[in-house]
C-alpha positions in Angstrom: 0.0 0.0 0.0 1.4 3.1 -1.3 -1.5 5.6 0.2 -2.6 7.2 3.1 -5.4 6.4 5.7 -6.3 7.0 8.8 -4.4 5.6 11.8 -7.3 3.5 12.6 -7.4 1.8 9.9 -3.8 1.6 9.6 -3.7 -0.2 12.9 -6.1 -2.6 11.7 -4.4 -3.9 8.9 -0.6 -3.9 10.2 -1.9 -5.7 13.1 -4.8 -8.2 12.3 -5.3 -7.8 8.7 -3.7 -11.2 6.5 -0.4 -11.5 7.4 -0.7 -8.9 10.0 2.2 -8.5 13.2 -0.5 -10.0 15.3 -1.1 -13.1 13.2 2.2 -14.1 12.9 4.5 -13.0 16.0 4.4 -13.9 19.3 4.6 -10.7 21.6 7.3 -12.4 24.1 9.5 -11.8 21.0 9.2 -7.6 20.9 8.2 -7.0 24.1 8.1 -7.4 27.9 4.9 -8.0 29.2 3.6 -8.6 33.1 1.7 -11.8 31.7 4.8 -13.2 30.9 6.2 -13.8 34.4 5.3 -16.1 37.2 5.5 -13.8 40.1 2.0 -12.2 38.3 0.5 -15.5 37.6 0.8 -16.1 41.2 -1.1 -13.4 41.4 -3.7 -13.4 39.1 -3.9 -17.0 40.6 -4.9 -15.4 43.6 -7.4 -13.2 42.7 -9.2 -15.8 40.5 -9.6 -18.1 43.7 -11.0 -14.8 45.3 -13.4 -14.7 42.5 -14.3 -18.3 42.7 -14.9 -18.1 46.3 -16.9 -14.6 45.8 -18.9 -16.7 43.9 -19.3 -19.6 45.9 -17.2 -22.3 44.4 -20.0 -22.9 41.5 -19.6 -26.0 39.6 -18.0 -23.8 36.3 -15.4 -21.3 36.7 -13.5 -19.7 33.7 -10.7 -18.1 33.8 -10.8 -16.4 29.7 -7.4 -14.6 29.0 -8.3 -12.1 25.5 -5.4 -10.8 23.4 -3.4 -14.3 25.2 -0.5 -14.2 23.2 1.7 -16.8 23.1 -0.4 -18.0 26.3 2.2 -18.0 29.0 -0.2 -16.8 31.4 -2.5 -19.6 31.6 0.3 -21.9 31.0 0.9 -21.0 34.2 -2.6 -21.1 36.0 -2.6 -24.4 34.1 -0.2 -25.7 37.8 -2.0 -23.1 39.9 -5.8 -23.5 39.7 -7.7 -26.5 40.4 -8.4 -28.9 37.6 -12.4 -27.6 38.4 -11.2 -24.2 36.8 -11.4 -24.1 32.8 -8.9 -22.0 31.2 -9.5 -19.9 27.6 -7.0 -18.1 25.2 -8.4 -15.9 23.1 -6.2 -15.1 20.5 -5.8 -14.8 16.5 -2.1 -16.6 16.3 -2.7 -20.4 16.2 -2.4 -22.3 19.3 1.2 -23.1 20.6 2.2 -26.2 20.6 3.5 -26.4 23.7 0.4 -25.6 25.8 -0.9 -27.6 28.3 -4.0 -30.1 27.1 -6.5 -28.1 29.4 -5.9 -24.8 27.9 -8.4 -24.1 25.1 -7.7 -21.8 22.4 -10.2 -19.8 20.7 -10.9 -16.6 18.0 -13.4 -15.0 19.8 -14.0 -15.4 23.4 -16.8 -17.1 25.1 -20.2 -15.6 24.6 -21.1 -16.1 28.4 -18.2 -16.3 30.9 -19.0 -17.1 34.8 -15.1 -16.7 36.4 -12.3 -14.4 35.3 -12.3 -12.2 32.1 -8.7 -10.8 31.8 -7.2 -8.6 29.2 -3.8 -7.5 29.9 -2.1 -5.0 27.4 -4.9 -5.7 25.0 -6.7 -2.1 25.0 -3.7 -0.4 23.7 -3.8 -2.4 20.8 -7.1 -1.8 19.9 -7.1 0.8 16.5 -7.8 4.0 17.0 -7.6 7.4 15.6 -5.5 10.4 15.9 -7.0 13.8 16.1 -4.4 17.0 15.9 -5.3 20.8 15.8 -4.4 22.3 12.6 -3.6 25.9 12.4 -6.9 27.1 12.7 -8.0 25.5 15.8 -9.8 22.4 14.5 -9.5 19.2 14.9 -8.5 16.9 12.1 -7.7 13.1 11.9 -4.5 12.6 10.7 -3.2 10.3 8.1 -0.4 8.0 8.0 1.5 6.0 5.1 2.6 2.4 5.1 6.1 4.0 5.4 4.9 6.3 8.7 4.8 9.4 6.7 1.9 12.0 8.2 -0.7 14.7 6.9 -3.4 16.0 7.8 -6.7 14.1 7.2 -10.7 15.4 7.3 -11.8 17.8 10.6 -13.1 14.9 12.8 -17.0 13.7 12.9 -18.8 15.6 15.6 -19.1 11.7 17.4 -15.0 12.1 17.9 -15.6 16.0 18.6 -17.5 15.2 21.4 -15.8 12.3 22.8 -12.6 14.6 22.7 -14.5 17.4 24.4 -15.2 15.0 27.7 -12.0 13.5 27.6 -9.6 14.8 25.9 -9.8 18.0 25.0 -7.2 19.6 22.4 -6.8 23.3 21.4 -3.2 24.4 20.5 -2.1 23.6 17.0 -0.3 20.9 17.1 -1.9 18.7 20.0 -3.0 15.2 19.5 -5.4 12.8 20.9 -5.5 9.4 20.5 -9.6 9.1 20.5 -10.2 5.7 22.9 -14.3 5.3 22.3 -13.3 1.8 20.0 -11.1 0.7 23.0 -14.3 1.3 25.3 -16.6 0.0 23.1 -14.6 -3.4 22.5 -14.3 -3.4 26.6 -18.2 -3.2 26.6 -18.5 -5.5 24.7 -15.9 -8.0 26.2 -17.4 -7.0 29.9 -21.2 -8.0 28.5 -19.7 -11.3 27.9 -19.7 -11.4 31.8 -22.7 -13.3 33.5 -20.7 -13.6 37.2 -17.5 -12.4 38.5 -14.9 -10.2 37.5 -13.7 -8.7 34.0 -9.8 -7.2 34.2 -8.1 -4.9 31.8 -4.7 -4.0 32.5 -2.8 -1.2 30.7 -0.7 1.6 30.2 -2.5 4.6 30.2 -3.4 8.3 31.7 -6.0 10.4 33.2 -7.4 13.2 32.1 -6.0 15.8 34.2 -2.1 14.4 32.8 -3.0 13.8 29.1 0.2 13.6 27.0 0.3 16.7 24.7 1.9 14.9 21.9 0.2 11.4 22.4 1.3 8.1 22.5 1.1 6.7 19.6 4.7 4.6 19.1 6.4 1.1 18.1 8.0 -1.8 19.5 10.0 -4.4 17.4 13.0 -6.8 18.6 12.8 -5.5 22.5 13.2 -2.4 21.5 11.0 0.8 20.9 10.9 2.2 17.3 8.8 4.5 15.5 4.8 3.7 14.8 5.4 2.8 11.4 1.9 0.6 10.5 3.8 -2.0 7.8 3.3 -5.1 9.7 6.6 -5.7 10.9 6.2 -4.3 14.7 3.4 -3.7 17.1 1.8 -0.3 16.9 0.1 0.7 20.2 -1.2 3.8 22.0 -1.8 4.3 25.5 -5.2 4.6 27.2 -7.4 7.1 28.1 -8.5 5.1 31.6 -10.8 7.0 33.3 -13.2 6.9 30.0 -13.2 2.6 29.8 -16.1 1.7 32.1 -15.2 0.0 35.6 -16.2 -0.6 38.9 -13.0 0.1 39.8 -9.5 1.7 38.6 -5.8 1.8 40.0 -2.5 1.6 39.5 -0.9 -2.3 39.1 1.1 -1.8 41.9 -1.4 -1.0 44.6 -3.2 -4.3 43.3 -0.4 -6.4 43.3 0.6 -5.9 46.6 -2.9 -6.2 48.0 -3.0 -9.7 46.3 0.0 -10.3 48.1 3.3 -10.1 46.2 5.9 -9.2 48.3 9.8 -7.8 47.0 11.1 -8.3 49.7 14.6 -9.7 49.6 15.3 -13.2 50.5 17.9 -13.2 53.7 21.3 -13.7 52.8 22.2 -16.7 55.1 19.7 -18.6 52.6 22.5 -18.7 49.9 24.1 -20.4 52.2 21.9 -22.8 54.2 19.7 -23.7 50.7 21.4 -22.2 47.6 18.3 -23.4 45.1 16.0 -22.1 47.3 17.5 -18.6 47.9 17.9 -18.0 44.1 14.4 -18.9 43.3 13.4 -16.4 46.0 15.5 -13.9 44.7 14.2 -14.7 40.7 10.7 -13.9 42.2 11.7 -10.9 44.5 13.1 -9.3 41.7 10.2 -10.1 39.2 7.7 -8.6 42.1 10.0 -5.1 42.1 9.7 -5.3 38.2 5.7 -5.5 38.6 5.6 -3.0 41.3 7.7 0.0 40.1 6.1 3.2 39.6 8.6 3.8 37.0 7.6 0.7 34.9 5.0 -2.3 35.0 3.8 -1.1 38.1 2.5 2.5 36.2 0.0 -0.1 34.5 -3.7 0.7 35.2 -6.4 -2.2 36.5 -9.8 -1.5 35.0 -11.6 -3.7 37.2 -15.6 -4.8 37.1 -17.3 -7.0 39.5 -21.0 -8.7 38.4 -21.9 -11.3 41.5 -25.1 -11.2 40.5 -26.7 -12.5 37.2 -29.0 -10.3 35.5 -32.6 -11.3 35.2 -33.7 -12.5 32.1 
């Protein structure tokens, strides 16, 4: 493709269209990702037993894990939740062979889920567009090539206008917006899936009172960050606007974690001594807990949480 579009639909195709980044990579391969490590399946572990006993222990529990990846997560669970508890990855990649037998994998989630609904770094990838003020003080969508080359696109609907209005609002040429209504509507959607028990996203993001001038809008290829060039070859993500995704409850990853439990705290160092294998698996996990919990990194990640203990009435 040699023209421009809007970022939107530039996502959409370097991402999930045929032969898109997401339908042929595995994520562990680009980027570090809080899904990826044991000391926050342990957690997750924890808070899905908190679910299932919220609920009462009933006879089906899923835990359904959207945007899975190469599934690490609930290759984990897999040794951590009772055989009672069905695990789902929802994902476009085909299904890695070396998952567990009891992990199913699936296109499109389940259409009811009673359990654990979790989405982890799975809004930011949702497409969405970019608004920027032109030198007259309106709002356009801007364009992007298949190369990353920009213009200036059409003044945006009055739909986007609005939504910007509430939550993002941009005056002074030259400020963007990443417009986040398709990353709430998918999570509506996702959290109407939801008969009983908790739905989880877990993101970057920002509030509006410290929106990013300049946006977010960036890259990520070979573990390193690179610029949002949409041509398939890297993951093209934007941070989201939080406070507009509809939850029962919102926070940063760090204050959840540790009230699930993790603990960084340092093994003490007469364990390398008394039981070497011991002391370095705590250390291995302390360490992954600080990574999870720093305000400077994983632990800046938002939790979108919702809670439904009650089925609606037919």
């Amino acid at each position: 493709m040699t023209g421009f579009e809007r970022w939107g639909a530039a996502m959409a195709r370097a991402l999930y269209g045929p032969g898109g980044f997401y339908r042929r990579e595995l994520p562990g391969r680009h980027f570090a990702t809080s899904a990826q490590t044991p000391a926050f399946a342990g957690a997750i572990a924890t808070l899905a037993d908190q679910v299932d006993e919220g609920l009462g222990r009933p006879a089906g529990f899923t835990v359904v894990d959207v945007g899975a990846g190469g599934g690490e997560l609930l290759e984990r669970l897999s040794g951590l939740l009772d055989e009672r508890v069905r695990l789902v990855a929802v994902d476009l990649r085909p299904r890695p062979a070396y998952l567990p037998g009891r992990v199913e994998w699936l296109a499109e989630p389940p259409e009811r889920i009673e359990g654990l609904l979790i989405a982890c770094e799975l809004l930011d990838n949702v497409p969405c567009d970019v608004a920027v003020v032109d030198a007259r003080g309106r709002a356009r969508y801007e364009e992007v090539s298949a190369a990353g080359e920009t213009r200036l696109g059409d003044r945006v609907t009055k739909e986007d206008d609005a939504w910007l209005a509430e939550w993002w609002p941009i005056i002074s040429e030259g400020e963007r917006a990443e417009i986040g209504a398709p990353r709430e509507a998918l999570w509506r959607n996702l959290t109407a899936r939801l008969v009983r028990g908790t739905a989880l996203a877990i993101d970057y993001g920002h509030v509006r009172d410290d929106r990013p001038k300049a946006g977010t809008m960036t890259g990520f290829k070979d573990g390193r960050e690179t610029p949002p060039v949409p041509d398939g070859t890297r993951d093209v993500t934007a941070h989201v606007a939080v406070d507009a995704v509809a939850c029962d409850r919102l926070e940063p990853q760090r204050d959840a974690l540790l009230r699930l439990g993790l603990d960084a705290t340092l093994p003490p160092l007469p364990m390398a001594f008394q039981d070497p294998v011991g002391y370095a698996q705590a250390l291995a996990h302390a360490s992954a807990a600080a990574r999870l919990t720093d305000p400077a990194g994983l632990g800046a990640h938002w939790w979108l949480r919702t809670d439904r203990w009650v089925a609606p009435r037919r």
